[in-house]
C-alpha positions, 0 to 999 in steps of 0.5 A: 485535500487531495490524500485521506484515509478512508474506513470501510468494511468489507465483506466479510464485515471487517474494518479497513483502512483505505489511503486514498490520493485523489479518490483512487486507493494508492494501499489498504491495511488487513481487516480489523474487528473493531473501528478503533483497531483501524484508526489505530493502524492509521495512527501507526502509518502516520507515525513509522511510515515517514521513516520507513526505508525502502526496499527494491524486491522485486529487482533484488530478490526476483520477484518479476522476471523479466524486471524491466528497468524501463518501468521504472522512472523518476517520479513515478510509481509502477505497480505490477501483480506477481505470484507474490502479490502486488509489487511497488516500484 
């Protein structure tokens, strides 16, 4: 199976749940206390995500200046770092 989610702690001892696709972590959720609080926040990805709408941040609300349409193309996922974090496009 080519996408799983994958539970590990971190260093400061809390759960993490992991989306992996071919082993490389596509995005992580906050850590949790407990393992059950992890495989619960799995269960809500699974549930919402698939409905979840879309949003372009980074072109809309600046996020990246200079925003460069180039990165982006069909099929294919550009990841940036911003002074707001990692961005997805």
């Amino acid at each position: 199976m080519a996408h799983y989610f994958e539970i590990k702690k971190n260093k400061a001892g809390e759960f993490v749940a992991y989306f992996k696709y071919n082993s490389e972590t596509i995005f992580w959720t906050e850590g949790y206390s407990s393992k059950a609080s992890a495989k619960n926040a799995i269960e809500s990805i699974k549930k919402n995500g698939p409905a979840a709408e879309t949003r372009e941040a980074a072109r809309t609300q600046g996020m990246i200046e200079p925003f460069v349409e180039a990165q982006r193309r069909d099929g294919c996922i550009s990841y940036g770092l911003s002074s707001y974090g990692y961005d997805s496009r």
